[in-house]
GUVO-624859 format. One record per residue (C-alpha): residue in three letters; x, y, z; residue number from 1. Coordinates in steps of 0.05 Angstrom, whole numbers. Example, Ala and Ser with C-alpha at 12.3 -4.5 7.8 and 13.67 -1.06 7.14 Angstrom:
// residues 2
 code      x      y      z pos
  ALA    246    -90    156   1
  SER    273    -21    143   2
//
This chain:
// residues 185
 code      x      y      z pos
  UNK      0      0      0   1
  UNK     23     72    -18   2
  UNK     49    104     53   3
  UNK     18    166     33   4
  UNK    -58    142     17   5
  UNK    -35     96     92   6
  UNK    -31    162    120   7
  UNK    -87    199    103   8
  UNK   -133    130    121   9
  UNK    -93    134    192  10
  UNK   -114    208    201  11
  UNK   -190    192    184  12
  UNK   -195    126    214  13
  UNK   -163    167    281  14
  UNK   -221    227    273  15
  UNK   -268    181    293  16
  UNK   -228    167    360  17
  UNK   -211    243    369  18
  UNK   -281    262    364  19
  UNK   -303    228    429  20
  UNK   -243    267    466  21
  UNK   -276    312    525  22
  UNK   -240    367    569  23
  UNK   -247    315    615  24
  UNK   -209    267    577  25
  UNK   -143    311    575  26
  UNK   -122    276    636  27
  UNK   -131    213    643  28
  UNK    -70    168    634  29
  UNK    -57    140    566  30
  UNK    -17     77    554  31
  UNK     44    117    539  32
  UNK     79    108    600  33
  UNK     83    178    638  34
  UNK     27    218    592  35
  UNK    -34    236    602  36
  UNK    -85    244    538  37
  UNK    -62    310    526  38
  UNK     -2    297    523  39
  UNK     -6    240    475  40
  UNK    -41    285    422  41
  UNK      4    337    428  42
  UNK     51    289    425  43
  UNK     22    262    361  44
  UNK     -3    325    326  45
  UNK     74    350    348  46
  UNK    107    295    303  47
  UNK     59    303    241  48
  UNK     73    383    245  49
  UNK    145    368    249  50
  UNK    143    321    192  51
  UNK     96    375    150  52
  UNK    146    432    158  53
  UNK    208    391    139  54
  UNK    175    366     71  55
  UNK    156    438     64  56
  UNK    242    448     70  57
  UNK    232    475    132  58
  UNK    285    450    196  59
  UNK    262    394    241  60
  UNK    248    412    314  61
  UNK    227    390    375  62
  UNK    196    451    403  63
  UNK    126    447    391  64
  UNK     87    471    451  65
  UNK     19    453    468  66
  UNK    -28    444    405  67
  UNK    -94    417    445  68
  UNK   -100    475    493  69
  UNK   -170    455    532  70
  UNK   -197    413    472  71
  UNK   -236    457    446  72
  UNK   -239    446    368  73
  UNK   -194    383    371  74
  UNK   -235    345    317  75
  UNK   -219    404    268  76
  UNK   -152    418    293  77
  UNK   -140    334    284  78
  UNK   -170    346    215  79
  UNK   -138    404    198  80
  UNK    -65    378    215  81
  UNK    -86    317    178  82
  UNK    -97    346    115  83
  UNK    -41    389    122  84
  UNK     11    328    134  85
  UNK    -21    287     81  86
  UNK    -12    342     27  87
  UNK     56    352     51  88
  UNK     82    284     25  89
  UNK     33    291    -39  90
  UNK     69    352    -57  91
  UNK    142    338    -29  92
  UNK    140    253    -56  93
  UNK    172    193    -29  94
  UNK    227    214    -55  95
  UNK    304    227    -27  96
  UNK    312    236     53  97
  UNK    282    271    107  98
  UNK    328    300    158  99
  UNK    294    305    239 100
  UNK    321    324    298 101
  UNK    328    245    315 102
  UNK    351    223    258 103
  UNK    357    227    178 104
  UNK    314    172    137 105
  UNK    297    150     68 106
  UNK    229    191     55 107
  UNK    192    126     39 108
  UNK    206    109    119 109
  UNK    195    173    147 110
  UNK    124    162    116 111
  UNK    118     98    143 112
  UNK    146    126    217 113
  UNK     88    186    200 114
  UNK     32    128    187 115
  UNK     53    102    254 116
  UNK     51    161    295 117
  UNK    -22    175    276 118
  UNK    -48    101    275 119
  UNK    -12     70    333 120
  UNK    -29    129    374 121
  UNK    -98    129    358 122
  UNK   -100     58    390 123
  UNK    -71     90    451 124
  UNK   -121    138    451 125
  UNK   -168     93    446 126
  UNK   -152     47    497 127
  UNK   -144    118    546 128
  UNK   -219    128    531 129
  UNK   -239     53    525 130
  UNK   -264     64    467 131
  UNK   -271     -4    411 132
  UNK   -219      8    358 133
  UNK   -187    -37    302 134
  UNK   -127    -21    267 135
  UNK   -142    -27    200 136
  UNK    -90    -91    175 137
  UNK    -68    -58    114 138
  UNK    -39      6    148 139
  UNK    -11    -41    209 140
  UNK     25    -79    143 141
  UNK     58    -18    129 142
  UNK     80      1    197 143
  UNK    105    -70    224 144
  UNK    134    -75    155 145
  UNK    176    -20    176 146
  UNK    191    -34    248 147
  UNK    202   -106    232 148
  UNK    266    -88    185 149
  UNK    310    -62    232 150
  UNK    332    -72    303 151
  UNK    292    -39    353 152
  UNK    341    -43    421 153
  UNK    363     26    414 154
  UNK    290     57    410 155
  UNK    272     13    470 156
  UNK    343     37    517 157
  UNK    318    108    507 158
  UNK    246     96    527 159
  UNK    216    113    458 160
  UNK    188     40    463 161
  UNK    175     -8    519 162
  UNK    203    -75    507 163
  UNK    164   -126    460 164
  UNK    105   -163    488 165
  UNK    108   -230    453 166
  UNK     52   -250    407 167
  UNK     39   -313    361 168
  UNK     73   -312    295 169
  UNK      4   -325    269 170
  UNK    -35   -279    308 171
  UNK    -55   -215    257 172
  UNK    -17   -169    237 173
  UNK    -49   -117    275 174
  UNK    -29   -163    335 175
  UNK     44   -171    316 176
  UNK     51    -98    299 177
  UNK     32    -75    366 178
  UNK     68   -121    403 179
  UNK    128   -104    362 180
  UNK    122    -37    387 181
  UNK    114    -58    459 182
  UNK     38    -56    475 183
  UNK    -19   -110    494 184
  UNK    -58   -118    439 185
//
């Protein structure tokens, strides 16, 4: 599947989630270890942004401040910074690399890592709100297809990923993808 079409089917399968999101919401825990819902979608919206602005040619940073505020408007800011990150790769390609503040990558990855952020986050979210949500299997394909290529150890020593809960080699690929990247499916 095209990363870029995986995106923008991450960011509308997640509006659904964001939509239930309450003031009240903001702080309960998420299953990010040491966030709270806020700070998971600034956390996610925060990547995306970063990602738009450095196919636009603009430096990567990690200095995004807080995008939620109380919550008011989040399912048109979600929307908003969807459609803005998804037309960001239309308009830049898959093409050459992408340069972050973590790290430089292939842009066919960075798309991939992009797809991730929104869809694996929007199954934390979620799970914060105990809300029903299944990942769609063809954009968990492209994300464990990523994560699955390289080793992982580094991630997991500096607490960008917990360690990998074990899962069947049969169980779906939704399954394997998010125990690859250290949560109970």
């Amino acid at each position: 599947m095209d990363p870029i079409d995986a995106l923008e089917r991450s960011w509308n399968d997640g509006a659904s989630i964001v939509s239930r999101v309450t003031a009240e919401d903001l702080t309960k825990p998420s299953t990010c270890t040491g966030w709270d819902v806020k700070q998971l979608l600034n956390h996610t919206l925060g990547e995306c942004q970063m990602m738009t602005l450095v196919n636009q040619g603009e430096a990567s940073s990690n200095d995004r401040g807080d995008l939620v505020g109380d919550g008011h408007g989040l399912s048109e800011i979600w929307a908003q910074f969807g459609k803005d990150n998804v037309a960001s790769w239309r308009s830049s390609g898959l093409e050459g690399e992408r340069a972050y503040f973590y790290g430089t990558f292939p842009a066919g990855a960075s798309a991939a890592i992009n797809v991730g952020e929104v869809l694996v986050h929007t199954w934390d979210l979620a799970r914060a709100l105990d809300v029903d949500f299944e990942l769609d299997p063809e954009l968990a394909t492209v994300v464990y297809g990523l994560y699955s290529s390289f080793p992982l150890d580094g991630m997991r020593a500096g607490g960008m990923l917990a360690a990998e809960v074990p899962v069947p080699a049969d169980a779906p690929i939704s399954e394997r993808m998010l125990g690859l990247l250290g949560r109970q499916p």
